[in-house]
C-alpha positions in Angstrom: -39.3 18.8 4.2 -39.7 15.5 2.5 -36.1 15.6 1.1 -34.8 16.6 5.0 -36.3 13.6 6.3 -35.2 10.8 3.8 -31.7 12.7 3.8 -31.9 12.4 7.8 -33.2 8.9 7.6 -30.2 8.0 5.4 -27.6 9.6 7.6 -29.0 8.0 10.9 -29.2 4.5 9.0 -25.8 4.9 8.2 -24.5 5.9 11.1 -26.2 3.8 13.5 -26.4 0.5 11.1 -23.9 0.6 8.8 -20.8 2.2 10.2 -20.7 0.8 13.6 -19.7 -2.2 12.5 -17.4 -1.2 10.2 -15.6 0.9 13.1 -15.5 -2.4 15.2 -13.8 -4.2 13.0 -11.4 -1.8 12.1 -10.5 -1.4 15.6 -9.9 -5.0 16.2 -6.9 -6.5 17.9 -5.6 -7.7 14.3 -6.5 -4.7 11.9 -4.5 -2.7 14.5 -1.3 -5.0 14.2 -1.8 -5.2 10.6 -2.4 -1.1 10.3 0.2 -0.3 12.3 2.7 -3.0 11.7 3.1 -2.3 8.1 4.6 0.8 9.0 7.4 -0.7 9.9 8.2 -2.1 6.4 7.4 1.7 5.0 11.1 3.2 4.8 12.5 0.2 3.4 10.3 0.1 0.9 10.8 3.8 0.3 14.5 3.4 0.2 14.6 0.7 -1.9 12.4 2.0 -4.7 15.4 4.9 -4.8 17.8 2.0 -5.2 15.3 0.3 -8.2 15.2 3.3 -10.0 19.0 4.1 -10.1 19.8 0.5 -10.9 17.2 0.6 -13.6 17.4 4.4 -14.9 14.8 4.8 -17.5 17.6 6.2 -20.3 19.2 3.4 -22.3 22.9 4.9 -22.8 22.4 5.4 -18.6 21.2 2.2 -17.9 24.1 0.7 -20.3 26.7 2.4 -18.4 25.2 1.8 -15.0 25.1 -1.5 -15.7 28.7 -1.8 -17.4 30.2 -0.8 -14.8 29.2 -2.3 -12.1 26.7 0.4 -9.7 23.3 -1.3 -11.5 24.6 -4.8 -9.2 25.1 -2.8 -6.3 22.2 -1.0 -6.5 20.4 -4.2 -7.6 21.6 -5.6 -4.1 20.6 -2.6 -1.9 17.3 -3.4 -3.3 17.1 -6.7 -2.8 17.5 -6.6 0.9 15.1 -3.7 1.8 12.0 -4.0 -1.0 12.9 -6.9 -2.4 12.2 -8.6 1.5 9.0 -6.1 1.8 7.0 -9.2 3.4 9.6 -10.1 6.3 9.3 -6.7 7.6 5.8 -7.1 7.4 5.6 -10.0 9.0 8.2 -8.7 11.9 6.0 -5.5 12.2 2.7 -6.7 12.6 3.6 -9.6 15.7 5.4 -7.0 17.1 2.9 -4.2 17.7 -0.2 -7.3 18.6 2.5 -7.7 21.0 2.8 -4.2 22.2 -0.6 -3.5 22.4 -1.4 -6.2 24.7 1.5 -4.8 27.2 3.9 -7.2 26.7 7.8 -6.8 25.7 7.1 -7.4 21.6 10.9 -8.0 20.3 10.8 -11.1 21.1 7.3 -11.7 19.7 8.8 -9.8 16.2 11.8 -12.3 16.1 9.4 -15.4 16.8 7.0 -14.3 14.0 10.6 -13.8 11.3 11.5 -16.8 12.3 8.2 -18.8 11.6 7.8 -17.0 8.6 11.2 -18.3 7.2 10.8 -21.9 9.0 6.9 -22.2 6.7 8.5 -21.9 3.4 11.1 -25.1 1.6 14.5 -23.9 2.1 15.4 -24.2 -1.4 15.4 -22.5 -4.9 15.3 -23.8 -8.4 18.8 -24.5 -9.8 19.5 -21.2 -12.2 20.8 -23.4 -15.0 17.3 -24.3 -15.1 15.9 -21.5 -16.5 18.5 -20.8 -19.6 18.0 -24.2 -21.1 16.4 -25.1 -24.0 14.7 -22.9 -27.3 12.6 -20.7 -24.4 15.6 -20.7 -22.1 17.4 -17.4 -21.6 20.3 -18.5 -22.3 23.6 -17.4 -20.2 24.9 -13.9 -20.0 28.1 -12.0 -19.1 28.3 -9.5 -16.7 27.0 -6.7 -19.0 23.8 -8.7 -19.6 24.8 -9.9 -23.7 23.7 -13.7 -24.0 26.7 -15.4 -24.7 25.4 -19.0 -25.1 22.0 -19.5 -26.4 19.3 -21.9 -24.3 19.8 -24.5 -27.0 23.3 -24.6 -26.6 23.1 -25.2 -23.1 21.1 -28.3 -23.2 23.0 -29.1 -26.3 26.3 -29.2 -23.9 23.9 -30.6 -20.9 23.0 -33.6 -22.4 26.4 -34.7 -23.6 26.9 -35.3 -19.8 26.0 -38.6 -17.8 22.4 -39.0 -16.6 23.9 -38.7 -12.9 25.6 -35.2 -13.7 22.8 -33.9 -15.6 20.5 -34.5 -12.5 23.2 -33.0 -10.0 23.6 -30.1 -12.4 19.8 -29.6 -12.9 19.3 -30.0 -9.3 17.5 -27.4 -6.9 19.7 -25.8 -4.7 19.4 -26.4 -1.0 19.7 -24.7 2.6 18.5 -21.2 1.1 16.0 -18.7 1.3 14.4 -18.3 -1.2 13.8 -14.7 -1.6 10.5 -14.8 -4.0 8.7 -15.6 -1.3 10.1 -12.5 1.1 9.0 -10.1 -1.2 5.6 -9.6 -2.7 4.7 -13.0 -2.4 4.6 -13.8 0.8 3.3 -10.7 1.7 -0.4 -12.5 2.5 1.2 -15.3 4.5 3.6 -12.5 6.2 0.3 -11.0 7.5 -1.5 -14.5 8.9 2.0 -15.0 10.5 2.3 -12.1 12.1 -0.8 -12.1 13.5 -1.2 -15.0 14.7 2.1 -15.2 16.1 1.3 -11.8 17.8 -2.1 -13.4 19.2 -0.9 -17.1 20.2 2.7 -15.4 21.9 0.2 -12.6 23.8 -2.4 -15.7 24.7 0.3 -17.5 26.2 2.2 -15.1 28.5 -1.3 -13.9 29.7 -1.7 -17.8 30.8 1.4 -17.4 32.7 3.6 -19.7 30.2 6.7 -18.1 30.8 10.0 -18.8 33.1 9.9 -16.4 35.5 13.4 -15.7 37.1 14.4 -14.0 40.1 14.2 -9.8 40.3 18.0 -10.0 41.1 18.5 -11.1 37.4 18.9 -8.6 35.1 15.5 -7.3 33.1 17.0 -7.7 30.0 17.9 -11.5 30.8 14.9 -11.9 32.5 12.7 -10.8 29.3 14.7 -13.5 26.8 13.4 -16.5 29.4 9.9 -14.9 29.2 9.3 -15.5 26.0 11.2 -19.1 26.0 8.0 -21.0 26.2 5.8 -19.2 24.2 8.7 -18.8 21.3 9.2 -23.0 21.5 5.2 -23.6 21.0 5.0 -21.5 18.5 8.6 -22.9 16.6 7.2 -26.1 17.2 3.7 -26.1 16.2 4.8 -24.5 13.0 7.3 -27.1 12.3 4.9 -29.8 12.0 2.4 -27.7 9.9 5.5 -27.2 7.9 6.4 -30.9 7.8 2.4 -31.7 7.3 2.6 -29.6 4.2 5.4 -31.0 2.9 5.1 -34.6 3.3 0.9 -34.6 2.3 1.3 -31.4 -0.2 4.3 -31.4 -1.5 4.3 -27.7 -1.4 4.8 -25.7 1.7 2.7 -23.3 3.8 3.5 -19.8 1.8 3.7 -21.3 -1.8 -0.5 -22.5 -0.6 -1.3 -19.2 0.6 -0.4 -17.4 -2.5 -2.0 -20.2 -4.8 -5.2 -20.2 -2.8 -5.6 -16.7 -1.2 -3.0 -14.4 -2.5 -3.5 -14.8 -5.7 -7.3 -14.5 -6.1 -7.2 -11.1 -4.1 -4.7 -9.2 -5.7 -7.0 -10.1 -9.3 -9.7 -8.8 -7.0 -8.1 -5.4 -6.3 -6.4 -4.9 -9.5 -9.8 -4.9 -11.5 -11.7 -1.9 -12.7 -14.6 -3.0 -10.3 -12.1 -3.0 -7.2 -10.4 0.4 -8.2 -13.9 1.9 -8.5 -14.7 0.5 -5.4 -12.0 1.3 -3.4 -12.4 5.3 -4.7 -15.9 5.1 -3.6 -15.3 3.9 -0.2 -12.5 6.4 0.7 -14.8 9.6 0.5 -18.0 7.7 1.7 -16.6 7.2 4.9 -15.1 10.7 5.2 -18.6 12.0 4.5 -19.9 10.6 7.6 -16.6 11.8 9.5 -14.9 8.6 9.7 -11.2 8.3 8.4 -11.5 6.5 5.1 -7.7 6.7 4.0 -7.4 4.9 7.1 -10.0 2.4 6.7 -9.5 1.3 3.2 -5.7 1.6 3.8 -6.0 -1.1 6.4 -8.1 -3.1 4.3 -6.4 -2.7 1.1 -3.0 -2.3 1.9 -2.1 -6.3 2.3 -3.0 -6.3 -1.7 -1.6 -3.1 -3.1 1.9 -3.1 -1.7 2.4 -6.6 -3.4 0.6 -4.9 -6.4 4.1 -2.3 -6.3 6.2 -5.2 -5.7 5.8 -7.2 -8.9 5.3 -4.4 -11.0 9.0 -3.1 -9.5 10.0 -7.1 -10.0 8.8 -6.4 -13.6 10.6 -3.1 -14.3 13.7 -4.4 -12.9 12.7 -7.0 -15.6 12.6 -4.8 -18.6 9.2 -6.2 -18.8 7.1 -3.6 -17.6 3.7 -4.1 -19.4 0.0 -4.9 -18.9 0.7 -7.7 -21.6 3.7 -9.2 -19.4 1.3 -9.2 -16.0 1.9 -5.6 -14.8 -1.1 -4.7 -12.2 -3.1 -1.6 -13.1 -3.8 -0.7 -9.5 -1.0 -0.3 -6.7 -0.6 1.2 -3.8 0.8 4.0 -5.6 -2.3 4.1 -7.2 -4.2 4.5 -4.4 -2.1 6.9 -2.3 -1.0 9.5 -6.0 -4.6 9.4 -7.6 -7.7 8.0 -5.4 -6.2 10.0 -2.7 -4.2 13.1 -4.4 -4.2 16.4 -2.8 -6.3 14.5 -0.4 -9.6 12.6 0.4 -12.1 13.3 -2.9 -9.0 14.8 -4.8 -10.1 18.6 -3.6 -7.9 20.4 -5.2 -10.6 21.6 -7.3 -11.9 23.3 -4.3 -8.8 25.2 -3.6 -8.6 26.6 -7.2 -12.2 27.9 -6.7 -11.2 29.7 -3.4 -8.2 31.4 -4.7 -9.4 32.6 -8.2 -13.3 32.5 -8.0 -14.7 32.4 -4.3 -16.6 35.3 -2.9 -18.0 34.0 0.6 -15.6 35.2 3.9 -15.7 31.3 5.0 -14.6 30.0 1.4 -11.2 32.3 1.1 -10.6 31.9 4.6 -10.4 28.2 4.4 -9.0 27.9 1.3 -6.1 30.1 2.0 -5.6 27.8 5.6 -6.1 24.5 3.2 -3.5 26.0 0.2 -0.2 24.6 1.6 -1.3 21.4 3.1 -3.2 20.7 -0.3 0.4 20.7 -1.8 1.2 18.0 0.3 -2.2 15.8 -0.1 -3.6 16.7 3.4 -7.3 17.9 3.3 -8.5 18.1 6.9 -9.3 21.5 6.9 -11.5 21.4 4.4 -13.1 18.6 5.5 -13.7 19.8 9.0 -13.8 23.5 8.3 -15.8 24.1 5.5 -17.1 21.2 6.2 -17.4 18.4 3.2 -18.5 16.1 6.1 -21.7 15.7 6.0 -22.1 18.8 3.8 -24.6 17.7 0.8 -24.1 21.1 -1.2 -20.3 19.1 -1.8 -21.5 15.6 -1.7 -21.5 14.5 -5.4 -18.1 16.0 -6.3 -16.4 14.9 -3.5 -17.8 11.2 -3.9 -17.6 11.5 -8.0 -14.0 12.8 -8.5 -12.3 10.1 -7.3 -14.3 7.5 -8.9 -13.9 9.2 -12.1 -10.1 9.9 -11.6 -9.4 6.0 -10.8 -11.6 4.8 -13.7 -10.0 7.2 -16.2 -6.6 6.4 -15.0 -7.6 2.6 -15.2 -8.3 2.8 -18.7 -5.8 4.8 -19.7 -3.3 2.6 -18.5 -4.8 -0.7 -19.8 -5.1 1.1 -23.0 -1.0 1.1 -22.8 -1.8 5.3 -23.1 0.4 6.0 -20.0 2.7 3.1 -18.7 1.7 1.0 -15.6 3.3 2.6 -12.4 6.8 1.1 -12.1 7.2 -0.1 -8.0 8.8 3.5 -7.1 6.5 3.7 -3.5 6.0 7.7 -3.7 5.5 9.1 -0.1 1.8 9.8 0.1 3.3 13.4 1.2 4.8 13.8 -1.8 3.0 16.7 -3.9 1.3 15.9 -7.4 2.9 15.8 -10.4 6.1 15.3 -8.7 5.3 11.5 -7.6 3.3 11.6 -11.1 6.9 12.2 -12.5 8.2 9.2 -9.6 5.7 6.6 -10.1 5.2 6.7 -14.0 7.9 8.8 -15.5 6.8 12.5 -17.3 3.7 10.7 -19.4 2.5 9.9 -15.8 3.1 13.3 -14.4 1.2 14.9 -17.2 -1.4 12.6 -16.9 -1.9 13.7 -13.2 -2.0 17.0 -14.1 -5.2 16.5 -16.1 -6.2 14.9 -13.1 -6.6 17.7 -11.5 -7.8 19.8 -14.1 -10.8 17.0 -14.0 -11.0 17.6 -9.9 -11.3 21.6 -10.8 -13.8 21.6 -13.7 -15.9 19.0 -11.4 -15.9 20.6 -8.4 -16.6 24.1 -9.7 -20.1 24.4 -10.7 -21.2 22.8 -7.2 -18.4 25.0 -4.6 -19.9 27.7 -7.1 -23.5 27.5 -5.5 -22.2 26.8 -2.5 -20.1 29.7 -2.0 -23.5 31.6 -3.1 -24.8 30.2 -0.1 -22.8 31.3 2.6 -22.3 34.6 0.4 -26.2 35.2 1.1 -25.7 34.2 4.8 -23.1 36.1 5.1 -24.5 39.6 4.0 -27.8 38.6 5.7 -25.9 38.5 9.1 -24.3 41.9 8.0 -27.1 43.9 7.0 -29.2 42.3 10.4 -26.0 43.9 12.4 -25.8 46.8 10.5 -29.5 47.2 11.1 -29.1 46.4 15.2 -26.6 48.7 15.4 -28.2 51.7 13.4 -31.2 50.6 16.0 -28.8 50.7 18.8 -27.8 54.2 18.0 -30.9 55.8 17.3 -31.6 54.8 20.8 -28.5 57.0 22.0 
């Protein structure tokens, strides 16, 4: 009775205390934008992970030829413009649905938000020639990537020029984008922007700071004057940040927000701590029937996609290691082992149904929960079984993932498997197939064992409870049996 109380006490604490304001401020204006907003950046960051890995395939004499002829630069372009600008389309994605959900025509407030997102940053890159001079210099290459003149001799040659040349020539190049700060990045500034473009733009037509023409004049006319005024403030305002910036920083706005905030965070979620924490999280909140993908993919997702992004920056690279900066912990981490074959990783459960299960309610579920399994969905066990709030399946369904995320942690720091190499799996996609996608065939044998770890975990606990509803179940039949035989007696 004890035990029922403190477990009650727990349950109502949490649910009264803790999660209601968790729930409010995942439901706020900006988590919403920023939730729902980064979808729009999903396919091209799908597509252009296909492009990465054909214009880096992971077999020399392919990559060789690839490359020699000319598809690896095609590829390497295709990639460039969907991935490799991952933080525009963020940025586009989330002003555009603040917008939407306030009730307002949100194109326009999309547009606005690229365009202050481009108008923060210095329109300029660092001259190439740069970076191939001197002993640590890479020197230049042909076509086929062989260095053809060594760093040294390139300042050797540089410095036999006047002083005027040599500071044309070593220059940085101007009126451009530079995309470094498109792509991963940006992608914390790409967020601010877009929200509070999506707020300021909203605030403003709600004040009635708009040109309204007559209803003769076409709607779709009509809607580019309607967001004149607030598109001008906002241009404006972030000009003179911009110019603030530059003039009293000598950096700009992104370049600040990477130093100051990105940078920090994404060390944050890439430790053991925050991969442990972030497994954790993701079950607890299921357990109390609150989304927890959902949750912690809101929260988390701002830090793990640019997590993909420099380790697909690095693969590109050739330099694909822990040594050379590659993160542990990406979003492919979170989505192809925190969260495979769903929530708490419960395939374990659906091995015990279909070879070992002996309750009606355990095989019936089961065989309902096989095929979505496959594809990492888990809502019929969670809700039919239930897990939620079921404390018979508690400790495995909160332990698994922890374990599965610190075990793949190490054995990735460890240099046992590689790091994940920027392909961004479909969270659909089953296991050991986005294994295979994310990390090549050590990877996909490595979330195999995975799984075997879900199965031997979850198998002594589903074990007693399948005992459970076993007992309840041939209680309830022998107390019909026993009405009926009573029924009939009376007849």
């Amino acid at each position: 009775m004890d035990n029922s109380n403190s477990g009650n006490a727990l349950s109502n604490f949490i649910n009264n205390k803790v999660l209601p304001p968790i729930m409010k401020f995942v439901n706020t204006k900006p988590v919403k934008a920023l939730q729902d907003g980064m979808v729009y950046a999903l396919p091209f960051i799908i597509i252009g992970s296909v492009f990465l890995i054909l214009s880096n395939i992971p077999i020399p004499a392919v990559a060789a030829a690839m490359k020699a002829s000319g598809w690896a630069a095609f590829f390497n372009q295709a990639y460039t413009v969907t991935f490799g600008v991952l933080s525009l389309w963020a940025a586009v994605g989330i002003a555009y649905v603040y917008v939407r959900n306030e009730g307002y025509e949100a194109l326009p407030a999309g547009l606005t938000s690229m365009a202050t997102f481009l108008l923060l940053q210095t329109l300029n890159i660092a001259n190439p020639l740069v970076a191939t001079m001197g002993k640590a210099g890479s020197g230049i290459t042909n076509a086929a990537g062989k260095v053809v003149m060594s760093g040294s001799a390139v300042s050797a040659n540089i410095d036999k020029l006047p002083k005027a040349l040599q500071d044309f020539v070593q220059a940085p190049v101007t009126g451009v984008i530079n995309i470094t700060w498109l792509g991963g990045q940006g992608m914390i500034a790409a967020i601010l922007v877009g929200i509070l473009v999506g707020w300021s733009y909203s605030a403003m037509i709600r004040k009635g700071w708009k040109i309204t023409l007559p209803e003769q004049v076409p709607a779709s006319v009509a809607n580019q004057f309607t967001a004149m005024i607030p598109a001008g403030v906002i241009l404006i305002v972030s000009m003179l940040i911009y110019a603030a910036f530059s003039a009293f920083g000598n950096t700009d706005v992104l370049q600040f927000i990477y130093k100051v905030l990105q940078t920090p965070l994404q060390g944050l979620s890439d430790s053991l701590g925050g991969a442990l924490v972030i497994a954790f999280l993701v079950p607890f909140f299921w357990f109390f029937g609150v989304h927890g993908g959902l949750i912690m993919g809101a929260i988390t997702s701002g830090l793990l996609i640019p997590n993909t992004f420099d380790n697909a920056t690095l693969m590109k690279a050739g330099k694909l290691t822990v040594a050379q900066g590659a993160h542990i912990v990406t979003n492919e981490f979170y989505n192809n082992f925190i969260n495979l074959t769903g929530s708490g990783i419960t395939l374990g459960l659906v091995i015990f149904t279909l070879f070992a299960a002996k309750s009606v309610q355990f095989k019936t579920i089961g065989k309902v929960e096989l095929v979505p399994a496959l594809f990492n969905i888990n809502e019929p066990f969670l809700f039919g079984l239930p897990i939620v709030m079921n404390p018979f399946l508690a400790i495995p369904f909160f332990l698994t993932p922890v374990l599965v995320a610190l075990s793949t942690y190490l054995v990735i720091y460890f240099g046992i498997v590689p790091p994940l190499n920027g392909f961004a799996a479909p969270w659909t996609t089953p296991a050991v197939i986005s294994g295979f996608l994310i990390g090549g065939w050590k990877m996909a044998i490595w979330q195999a064992l995975t799984l075997v770890m879900s199965t031997a975990i979850y198998f002594p606990f589903a074990k007693k409870y399948d005992a459970i509803l076993k007992n309840q179940e041939d209680e309830k039949a022998a107390a019909e049996a026993a009405a009926g035989n009573a029924e009939a007696a009376k007849m």
